[in-house]
ROPA-64376 format. One record per residue (C-alpha): residue number from 1; residue in three letters; y, z, x. Coordinates in steps of 0.02 Angstrom, whole numbers, plus 32768, in hexadecimal, padded with zeros to 4 digits. Each point is the difference from the previous one (the first is absolute). Layout:
N
nr  rest  py  pz  px
NUM  ala  Y  Z  X
...
***
This chain:
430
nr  rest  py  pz  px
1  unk  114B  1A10  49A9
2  unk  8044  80A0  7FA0
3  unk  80C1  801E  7FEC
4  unk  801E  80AE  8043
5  unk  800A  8083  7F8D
6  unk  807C  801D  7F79
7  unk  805C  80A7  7FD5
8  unk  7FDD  8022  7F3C
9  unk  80CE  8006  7FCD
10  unk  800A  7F55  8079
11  unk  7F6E  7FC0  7F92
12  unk  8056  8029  7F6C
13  unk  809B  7FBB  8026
14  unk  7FA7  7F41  8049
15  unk  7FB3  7FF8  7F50
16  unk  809D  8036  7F99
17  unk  8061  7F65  8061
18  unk  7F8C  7FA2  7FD5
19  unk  7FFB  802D  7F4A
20  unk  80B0  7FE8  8007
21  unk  7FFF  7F59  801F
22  unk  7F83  7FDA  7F8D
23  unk  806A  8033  7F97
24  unk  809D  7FA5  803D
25  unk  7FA5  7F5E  7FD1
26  unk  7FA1  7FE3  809D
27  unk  7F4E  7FB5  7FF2
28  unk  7F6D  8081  800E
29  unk  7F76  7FFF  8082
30  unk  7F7D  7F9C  8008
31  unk  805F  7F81  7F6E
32  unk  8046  7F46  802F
33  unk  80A0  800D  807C
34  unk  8071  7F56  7FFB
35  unk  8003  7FB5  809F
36  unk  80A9  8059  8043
37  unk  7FF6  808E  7F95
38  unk  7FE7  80A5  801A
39  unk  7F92  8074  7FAB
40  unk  7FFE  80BB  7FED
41  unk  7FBB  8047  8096
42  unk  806B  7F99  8071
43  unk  8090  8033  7FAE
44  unk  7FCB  80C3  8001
45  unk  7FE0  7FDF  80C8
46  unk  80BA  7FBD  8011
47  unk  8035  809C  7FA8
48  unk  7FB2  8085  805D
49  unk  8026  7F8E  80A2
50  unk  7F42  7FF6  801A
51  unk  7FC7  7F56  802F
52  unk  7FAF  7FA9  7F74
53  unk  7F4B  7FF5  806D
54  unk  7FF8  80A9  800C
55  unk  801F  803A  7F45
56  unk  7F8A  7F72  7FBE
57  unk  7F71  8047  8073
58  unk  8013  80AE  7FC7
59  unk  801C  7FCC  7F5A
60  unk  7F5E  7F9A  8015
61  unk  7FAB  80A6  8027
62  unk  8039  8062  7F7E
63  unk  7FAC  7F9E  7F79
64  unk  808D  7F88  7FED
65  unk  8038  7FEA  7F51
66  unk  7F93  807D  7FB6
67  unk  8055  809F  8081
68  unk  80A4  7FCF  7F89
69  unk  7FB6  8050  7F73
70  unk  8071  7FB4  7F7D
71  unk  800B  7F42  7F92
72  unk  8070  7F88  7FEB
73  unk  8081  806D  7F8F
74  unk  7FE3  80A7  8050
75  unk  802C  8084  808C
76  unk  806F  806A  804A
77  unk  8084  7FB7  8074
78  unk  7FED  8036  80B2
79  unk  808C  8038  8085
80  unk  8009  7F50  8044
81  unk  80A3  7F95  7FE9
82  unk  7FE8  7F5A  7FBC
83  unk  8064  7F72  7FEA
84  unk  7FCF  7FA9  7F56
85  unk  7FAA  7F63  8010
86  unk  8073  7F5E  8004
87  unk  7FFB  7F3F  7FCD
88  unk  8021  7FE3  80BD
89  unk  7F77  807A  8055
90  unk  7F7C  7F79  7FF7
91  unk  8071  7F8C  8086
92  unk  800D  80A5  807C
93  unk  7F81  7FDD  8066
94  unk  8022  7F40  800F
95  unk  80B2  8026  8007
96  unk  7FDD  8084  809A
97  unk  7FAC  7F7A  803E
98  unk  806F  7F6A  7FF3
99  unk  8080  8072  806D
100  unk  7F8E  8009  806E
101  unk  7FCF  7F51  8024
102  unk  80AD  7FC9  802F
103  unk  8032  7FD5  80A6
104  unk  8044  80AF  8036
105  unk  7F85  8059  7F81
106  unk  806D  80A9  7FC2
107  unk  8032  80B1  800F
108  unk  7FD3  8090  7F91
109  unk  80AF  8001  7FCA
110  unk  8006  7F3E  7FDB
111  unk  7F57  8013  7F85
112  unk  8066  80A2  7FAE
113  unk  8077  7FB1  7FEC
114  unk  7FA0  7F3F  7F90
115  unk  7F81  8074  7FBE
116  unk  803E  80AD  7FD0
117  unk  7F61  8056  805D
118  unk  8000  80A0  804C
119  unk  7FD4  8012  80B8
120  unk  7F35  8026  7FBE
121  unk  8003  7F91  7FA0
122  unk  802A  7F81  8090
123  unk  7F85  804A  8078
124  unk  7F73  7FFC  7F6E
125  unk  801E  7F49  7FEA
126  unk  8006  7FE1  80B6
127  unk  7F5B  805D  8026
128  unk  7FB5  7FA2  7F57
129  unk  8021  7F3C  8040
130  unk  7FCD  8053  80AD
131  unk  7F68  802C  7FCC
132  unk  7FF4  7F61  7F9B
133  unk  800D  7FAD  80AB
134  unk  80A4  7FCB  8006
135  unk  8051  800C  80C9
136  unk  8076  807C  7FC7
137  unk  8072  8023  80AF
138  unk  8099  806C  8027
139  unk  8088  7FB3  806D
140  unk  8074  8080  801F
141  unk  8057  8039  7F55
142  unk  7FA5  7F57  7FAC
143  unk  7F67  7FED  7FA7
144  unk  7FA0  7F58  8003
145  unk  7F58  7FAA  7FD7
146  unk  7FE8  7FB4  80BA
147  unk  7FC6  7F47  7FDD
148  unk  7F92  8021  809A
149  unk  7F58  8000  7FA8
150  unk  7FC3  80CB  800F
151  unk  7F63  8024  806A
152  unk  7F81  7FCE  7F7E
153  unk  7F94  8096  7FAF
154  unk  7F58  7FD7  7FC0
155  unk  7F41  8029  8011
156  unk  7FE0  7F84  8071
157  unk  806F  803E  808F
158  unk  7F8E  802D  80B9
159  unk  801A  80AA  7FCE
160  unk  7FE9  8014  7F4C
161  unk  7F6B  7F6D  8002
162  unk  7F8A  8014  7F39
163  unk  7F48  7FFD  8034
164  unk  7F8A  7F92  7FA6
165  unk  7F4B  805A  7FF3
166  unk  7F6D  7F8C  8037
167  unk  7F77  7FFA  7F66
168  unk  7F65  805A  8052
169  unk  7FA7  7F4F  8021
170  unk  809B  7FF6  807E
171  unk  805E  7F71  7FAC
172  unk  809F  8001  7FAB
173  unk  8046  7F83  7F71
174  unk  8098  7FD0  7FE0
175  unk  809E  7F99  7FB4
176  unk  8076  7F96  8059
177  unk  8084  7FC4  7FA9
178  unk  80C3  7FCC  802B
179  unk  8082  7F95  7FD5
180  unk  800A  8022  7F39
181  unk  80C2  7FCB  7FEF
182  unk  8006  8059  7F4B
183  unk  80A2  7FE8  7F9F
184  unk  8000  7F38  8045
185  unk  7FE1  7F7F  7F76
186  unk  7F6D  7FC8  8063
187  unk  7F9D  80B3  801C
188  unk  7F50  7FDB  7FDC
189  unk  7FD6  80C5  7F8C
190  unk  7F6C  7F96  7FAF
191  unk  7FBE  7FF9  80B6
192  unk  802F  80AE  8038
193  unk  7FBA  804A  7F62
194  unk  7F41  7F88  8024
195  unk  8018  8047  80C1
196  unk  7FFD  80AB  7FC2
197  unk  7F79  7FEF  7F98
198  unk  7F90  7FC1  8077
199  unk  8038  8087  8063
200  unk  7FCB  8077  7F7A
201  unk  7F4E  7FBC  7FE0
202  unk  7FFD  7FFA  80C4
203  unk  8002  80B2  7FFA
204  unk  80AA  7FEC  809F
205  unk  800F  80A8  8059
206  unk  80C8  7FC9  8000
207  unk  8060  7F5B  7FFF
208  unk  808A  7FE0  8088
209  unk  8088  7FAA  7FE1
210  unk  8071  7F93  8093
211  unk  8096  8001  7FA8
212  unk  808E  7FA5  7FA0
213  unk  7FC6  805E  7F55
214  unk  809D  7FB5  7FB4
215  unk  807D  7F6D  8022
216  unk  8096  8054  802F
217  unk  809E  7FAA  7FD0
218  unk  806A  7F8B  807D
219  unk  806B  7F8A  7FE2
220  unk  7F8C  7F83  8003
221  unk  7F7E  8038  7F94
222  unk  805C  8030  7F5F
223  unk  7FE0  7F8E  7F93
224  unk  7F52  802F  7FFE
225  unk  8009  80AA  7FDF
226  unk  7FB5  805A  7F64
227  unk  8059  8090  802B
228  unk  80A6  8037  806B
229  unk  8025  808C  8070
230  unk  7F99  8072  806F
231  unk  7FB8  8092  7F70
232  unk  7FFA  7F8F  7F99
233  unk  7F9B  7F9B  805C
234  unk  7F85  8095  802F
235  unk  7FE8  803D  7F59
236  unk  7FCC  7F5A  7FD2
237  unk  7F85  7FFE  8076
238  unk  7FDB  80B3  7FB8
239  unk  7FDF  7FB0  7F6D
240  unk  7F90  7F5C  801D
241  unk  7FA3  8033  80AC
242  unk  7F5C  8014  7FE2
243  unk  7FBC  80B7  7FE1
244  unk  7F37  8023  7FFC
245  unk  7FA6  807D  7FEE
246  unk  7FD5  8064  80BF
247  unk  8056  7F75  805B
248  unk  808C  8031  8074
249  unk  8075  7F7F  804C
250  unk  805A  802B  80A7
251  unk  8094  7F80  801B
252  unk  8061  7FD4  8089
253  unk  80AB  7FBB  7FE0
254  unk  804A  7F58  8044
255  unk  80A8  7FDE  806D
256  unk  801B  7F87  7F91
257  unk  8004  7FFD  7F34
258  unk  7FF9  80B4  7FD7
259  unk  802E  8019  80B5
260  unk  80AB  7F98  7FD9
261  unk  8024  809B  7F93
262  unk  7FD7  8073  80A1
263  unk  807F  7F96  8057
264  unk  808D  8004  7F89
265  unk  7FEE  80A0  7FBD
266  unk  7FD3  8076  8094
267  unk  7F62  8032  7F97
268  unk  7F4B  802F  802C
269  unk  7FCA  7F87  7F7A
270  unk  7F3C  802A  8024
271  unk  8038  80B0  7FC6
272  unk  806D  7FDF  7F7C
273  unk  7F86  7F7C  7FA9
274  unk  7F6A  80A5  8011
275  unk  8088  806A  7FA8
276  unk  8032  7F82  7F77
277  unk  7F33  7FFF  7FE9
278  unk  7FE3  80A4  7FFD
279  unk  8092  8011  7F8A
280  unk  7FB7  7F8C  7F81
281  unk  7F5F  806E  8002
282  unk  7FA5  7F80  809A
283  unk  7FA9  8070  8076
284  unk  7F8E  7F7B  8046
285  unk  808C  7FAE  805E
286  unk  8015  8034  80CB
287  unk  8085  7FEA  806A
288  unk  7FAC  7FA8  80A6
289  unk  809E  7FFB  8072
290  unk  806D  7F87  8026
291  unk  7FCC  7F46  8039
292  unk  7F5D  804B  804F
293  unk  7F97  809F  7FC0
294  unk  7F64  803A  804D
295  unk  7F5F  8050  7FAE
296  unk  7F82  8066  8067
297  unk  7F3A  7FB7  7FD4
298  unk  7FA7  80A2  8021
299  unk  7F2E  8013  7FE3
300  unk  7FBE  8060  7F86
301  unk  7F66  802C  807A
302  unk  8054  802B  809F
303  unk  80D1  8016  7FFD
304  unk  8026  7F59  807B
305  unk  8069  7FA5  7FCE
306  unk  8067  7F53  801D
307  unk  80B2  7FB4  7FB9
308  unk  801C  7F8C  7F6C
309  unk  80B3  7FB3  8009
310  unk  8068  7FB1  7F6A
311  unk  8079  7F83  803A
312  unk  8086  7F9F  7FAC
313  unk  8042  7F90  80B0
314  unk  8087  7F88  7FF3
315  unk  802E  7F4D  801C
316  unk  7FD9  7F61  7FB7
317  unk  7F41  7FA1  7FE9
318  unk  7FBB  7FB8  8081
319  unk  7F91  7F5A  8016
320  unk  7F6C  805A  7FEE
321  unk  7FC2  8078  7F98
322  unk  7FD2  808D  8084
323  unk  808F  7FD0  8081
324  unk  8081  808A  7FE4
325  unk  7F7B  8085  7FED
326  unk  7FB8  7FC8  808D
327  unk  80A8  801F  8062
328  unk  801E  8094  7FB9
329  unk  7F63  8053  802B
330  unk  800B  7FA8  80AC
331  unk  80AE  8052  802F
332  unk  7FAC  80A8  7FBE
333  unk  7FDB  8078  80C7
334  unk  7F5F  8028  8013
335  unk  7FF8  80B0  7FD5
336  unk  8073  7FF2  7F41
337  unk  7F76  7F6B  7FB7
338  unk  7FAC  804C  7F74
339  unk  7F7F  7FE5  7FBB
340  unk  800E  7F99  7F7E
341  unk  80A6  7FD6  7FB6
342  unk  803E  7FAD  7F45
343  unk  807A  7F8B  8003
344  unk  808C  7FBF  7F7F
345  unk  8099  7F92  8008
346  unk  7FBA  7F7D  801A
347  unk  7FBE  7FC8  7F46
348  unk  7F40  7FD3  805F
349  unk  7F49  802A  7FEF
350  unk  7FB4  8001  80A4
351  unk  7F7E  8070  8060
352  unk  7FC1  8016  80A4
353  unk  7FEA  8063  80B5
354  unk  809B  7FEB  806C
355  unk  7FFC  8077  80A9
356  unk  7F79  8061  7FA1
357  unk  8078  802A  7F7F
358  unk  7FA6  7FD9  7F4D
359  unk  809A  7FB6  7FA6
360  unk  8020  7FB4  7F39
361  unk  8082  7F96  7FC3
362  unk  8018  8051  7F56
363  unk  8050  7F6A  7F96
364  unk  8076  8008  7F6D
365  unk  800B  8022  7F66
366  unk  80AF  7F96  7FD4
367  unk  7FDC  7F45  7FEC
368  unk  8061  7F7D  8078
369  unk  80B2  801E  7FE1
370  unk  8086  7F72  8016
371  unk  8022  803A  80BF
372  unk  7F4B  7FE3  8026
373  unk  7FF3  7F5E  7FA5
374  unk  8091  7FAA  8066
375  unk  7FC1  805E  80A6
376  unk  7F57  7FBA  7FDB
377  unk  7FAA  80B1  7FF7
378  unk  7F68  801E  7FA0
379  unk  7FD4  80A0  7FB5
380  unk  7F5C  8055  7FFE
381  unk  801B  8058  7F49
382  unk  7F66  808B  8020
383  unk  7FD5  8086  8069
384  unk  7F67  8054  805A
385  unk  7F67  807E  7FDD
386  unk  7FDF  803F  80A6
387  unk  7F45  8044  8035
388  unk  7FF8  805C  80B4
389  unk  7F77  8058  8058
390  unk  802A  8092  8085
391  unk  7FB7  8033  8098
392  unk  7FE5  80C1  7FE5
393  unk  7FE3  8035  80B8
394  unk  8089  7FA0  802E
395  unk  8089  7FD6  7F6D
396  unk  7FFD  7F50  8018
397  unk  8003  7F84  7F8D
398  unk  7F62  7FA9  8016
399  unk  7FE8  7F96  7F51
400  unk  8089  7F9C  7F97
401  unk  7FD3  7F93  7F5D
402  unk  80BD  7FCA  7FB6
403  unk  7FCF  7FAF  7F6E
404  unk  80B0  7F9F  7FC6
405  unk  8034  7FE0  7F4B
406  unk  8058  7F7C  7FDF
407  unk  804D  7FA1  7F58
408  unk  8013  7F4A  8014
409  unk  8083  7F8F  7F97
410  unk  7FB9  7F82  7F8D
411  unk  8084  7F7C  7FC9
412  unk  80C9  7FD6  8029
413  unk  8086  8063  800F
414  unk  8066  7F97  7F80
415  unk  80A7  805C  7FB9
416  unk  7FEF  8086  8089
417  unk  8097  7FFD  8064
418  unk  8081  802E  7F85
419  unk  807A  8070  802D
420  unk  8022  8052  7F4F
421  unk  7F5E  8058  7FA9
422  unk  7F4D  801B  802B
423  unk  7F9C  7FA1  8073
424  unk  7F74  7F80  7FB0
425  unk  7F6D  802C  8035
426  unk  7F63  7F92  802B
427  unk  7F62  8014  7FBC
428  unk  7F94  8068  805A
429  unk  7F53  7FE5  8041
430  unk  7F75  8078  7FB8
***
């Protein structure tokens, strides 16, 4: 959507700001910003008390860098005021934050006075890990990130629901995948990466993932961590989760693992894991929604349509394979069943008709870990190319051909319990 209009001395005077604190040290658009850090525009925004969305979309429109009209070493300094880059400015935003997260959060005055920021400033960085999806509240003269997880954003909310086109023969094809764990010792990437080709030479109109992308961090689960903390974790999985060419994935996020984040840190971590990916330059990574996302199936040939649901549930395995989605569906009233739903959590391969709901297990891609191995849980390390056929007069679901992928072990697990360094990993089947 446009900005409104801009005034041609107002223009002038955004641009000269940020000139200004290009030349104050501050990164330039569109170059590498340290996690923490801020970069020109932002600090331009804070100095005209604009908030930092706003200048970055009209900047956007303007041409971005090239509406500058100057290098590195080069321009005149605008009207704008600003304070000369720092050694500290890089902790601001964490710092803002940390305030924040303490019991009683804190008042403008309180983040004057531990971070030197003007009052924009403040309301630039509050808007910023706002829009990051942080819970950002006001209690009377105090700020605080609520630890009440925030009402989830995402695609796959009833109102905001992504369609998926039938082909014209009135079939769709898809990926199902969930349960990836990256950052654990024991992620399976060799069997993501295989997934995604097949998925590729498939010719997958999307893959769907149910969740728990990365491992979180608890206190039980350190030791086998690659990597520590909540960005970090996300641009790891930035990094190393598969990327092909014309395949979107639309992700749910878990209550638990990542979700542990959304507990402690009163974060939309579905959002903030789509922003770290767009950030590293990954724009085939969708936010679904939070524990459950939904995706309208519509035909090509005549506009009816039914509901695809992505699910990570809770609780532990059961004695059977189907048993817990076979509860969950059968708690589901009669008029909220969709029809046909993807399931994670659970670390399983399984397919069938429950209620005439069409649902899939959708496996793992993290081997058995050392919880599993004492709780006696086995994991199904593969996931799911899923074939349906659609009623067009009707929108129903008519046809379903899950064809699972799975990678078997081939040998012992000798030397793979340690608690210091990587995991030893089996042999694998071919």
């Amino acid at each position: 959507m446009p900005t409104p209009p801009v005034k041609p001395e107002d223009t002038e005077r955004r641009l000269n700001a940020i000139r200004d604190a290009i030349k104050a040290g501050y990164a330039r658009p569109g170059t590498a910003v340290r996690s923490g850090d801020l970069g020109a525009v932002s600090v331009a925004a804070d100095a005209l008390g604009l908030s930092r969305s706003t200048l970055r979309a009209w900047f956007n429109q303007r041409g971005g860098v090239e509406a500058l009209g100057i290098d590195d070493d080069s321009g005149e300094l605008g009207t704008a005021t600003i304070v000369p880059k720092n050694t500290d400015s890089g902790s601001t935003v964490a710092s803002v934050r940390d305030l924040l997260k303490k019991r009683d959060g804190a008042t403008v005055g309180q983040i004057k006075a531990a971070t030197g920021l003007g009052g924009n400033a403040i309301a630039g960085i509050l808007e910023d890990l706002r829009a990051e999806g942080f819970n950002i509240q006001q209690f009377g003269d105090s700020w605080t990130i609520d630890k009440t997880i925030p009402l989830p954003g995402g695609a796959g909310t009833l109102d905001n629901m992504p369609i998926l086109m039938s082909r014209p023969d009135n079939t769709f094809l898809v990926g199902a995948s969930s349960d990836q764990h990256l950052c654990s010792k024991y992620e399976r990437l060799d069997c993501l990466n295989d997934l995604y080709d097949r998925y590729e030479r498939a010719g997958v109109q999307a893959v769907y993932n149910a969740g728990n992308w990365i491992d979180g961090e608890a206190r039980f689960n350190r030791h086998e961590l690659r990597v520590h903390g909540m960005e970090a974790q996300c641009r790891y999985l930035a990094k190393h989760y598969p990327q092909r060419e014309g395949i979107t994935t639309y992700a749910v996020a878990g209550d638990d693992h990542e979700g542990w984040y959304a507990q402690r840190e009163g974060v939309d971590i579905g959002r903030f894991a789509e922003r770290i990916m767009q950030e590293e330059g990954r724009f085939d990574w969708v936010n679904l929604g939070f524990m459950e996302g939904y995706v309208r199936l519509m035909n090509a040939n005549s506009g009816k349509s039914s509901i695809l649901s992505v699910v990570h549930p809770g609780g532990g395995s059961s004695y059977a394979v189907s048993y817990s989605i076979q509860k969950i569906v059968e708690a589901l009233d009669g008029g909220e069943k969709p029809a046909v739903g993807f399931y994670g959590h659970y670390h399983k391969l399984w397919a069938g008709n429950i209620r005439n709901v069409w649902v899939v297990q959708c496996g793992t891609c993290k081997d058995q870990d050392p919880f599993m191995r004492k709780k006696k849980i086995d994991a199904h390390v593969g996931g799911a190319l899923v074939g349906m056929e659609q009623d067009p007069e009707t929108g129903a679901i008519i046809g379903f051909t899950p064809q699972m992928i799975r990678y078997f072990n081939k040998g012992y697990y000798a030397g793979r319990w340690s608690y210091s360094g990587d995991a030893v990993l089996p042999e694998r089947s071919p």
